[in-house]
C-alpha positions in Angstrom: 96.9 97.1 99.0 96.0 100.5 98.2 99.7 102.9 98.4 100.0 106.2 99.1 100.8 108.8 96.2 103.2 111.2 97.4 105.7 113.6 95.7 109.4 113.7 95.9 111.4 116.9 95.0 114.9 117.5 94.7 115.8 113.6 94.4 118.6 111.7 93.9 119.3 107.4 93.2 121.3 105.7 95.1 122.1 101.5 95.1 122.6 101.6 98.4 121.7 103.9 101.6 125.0 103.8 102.6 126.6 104.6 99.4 126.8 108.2 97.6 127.4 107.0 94.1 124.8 108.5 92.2 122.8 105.0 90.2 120.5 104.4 87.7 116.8 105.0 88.1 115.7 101.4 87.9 114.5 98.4 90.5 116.8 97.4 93.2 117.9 101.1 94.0 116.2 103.5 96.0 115.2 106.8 95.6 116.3 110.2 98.1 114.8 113.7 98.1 112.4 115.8 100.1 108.8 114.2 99.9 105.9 116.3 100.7 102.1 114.8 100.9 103.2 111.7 102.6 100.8 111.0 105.8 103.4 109.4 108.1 106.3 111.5 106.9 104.7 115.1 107.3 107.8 117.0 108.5 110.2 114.8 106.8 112.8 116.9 105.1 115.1 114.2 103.4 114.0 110.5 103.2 115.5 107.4 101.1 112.9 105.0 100.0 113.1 101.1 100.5 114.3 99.8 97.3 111.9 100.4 93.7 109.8 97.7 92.7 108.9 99.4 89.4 109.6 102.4 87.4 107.3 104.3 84.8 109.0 107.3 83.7 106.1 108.4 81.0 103.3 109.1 84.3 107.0 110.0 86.5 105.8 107.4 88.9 108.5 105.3 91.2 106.6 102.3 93.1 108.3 100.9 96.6 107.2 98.6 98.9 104.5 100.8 100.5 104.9 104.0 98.9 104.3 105.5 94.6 106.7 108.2 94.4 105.7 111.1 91.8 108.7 112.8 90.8 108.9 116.7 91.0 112.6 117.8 90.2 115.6 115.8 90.3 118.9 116.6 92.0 120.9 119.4 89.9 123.9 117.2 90.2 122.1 114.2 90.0 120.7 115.6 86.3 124.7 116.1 85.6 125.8 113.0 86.3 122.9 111.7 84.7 123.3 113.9 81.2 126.8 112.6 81.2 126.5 108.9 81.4 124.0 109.2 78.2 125.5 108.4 74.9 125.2 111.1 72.7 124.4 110.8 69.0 126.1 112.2 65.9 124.3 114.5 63.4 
């Protein structure tokens, strides 16, 4: 099954719809932003994906069930929480 390509701005992670913990960009959670391209979404101003089946961070592409998410821009607070969970590493 061929899936659409569209691209999602201004995103966050979440593990759950109804949570608003920020969570880790990996399969099993699901993505939410503002997607633009996507032909049955076209006015859609903030969406939350069905859960990721698969990440790859080097092309920036997020798979779902029926969807491949190119990711524009994260969430500013979403890059804060995410800076801070990273371990840093001594000189």
């Amino acid at each position: 099954m061929h899936k659409p390509v569209v691209v999602i701005e201004n995103w966050t992670v979440l593990s759950d719809v109804s949570s608003p913990a920020f969570a880790e960009l990996r399969q099993g959670n699901r993505l939410m932003g503002n997607v633009y391209g996507h032909t049955h979404l076209p006015h859609a101003k903030v969406v939350y994906t069905s859960p990721i089946v698969s990440v790859d961070l080097d092309q920036g592409l997020i798979e779902t069930l029926n969807t491949v998410y190119q990711l524009g821009e994260a969430n500013d607070e979403y890059k804060i929480w995410n800076n801070k969970r990273k371990p840093t590493i001594a000189a």
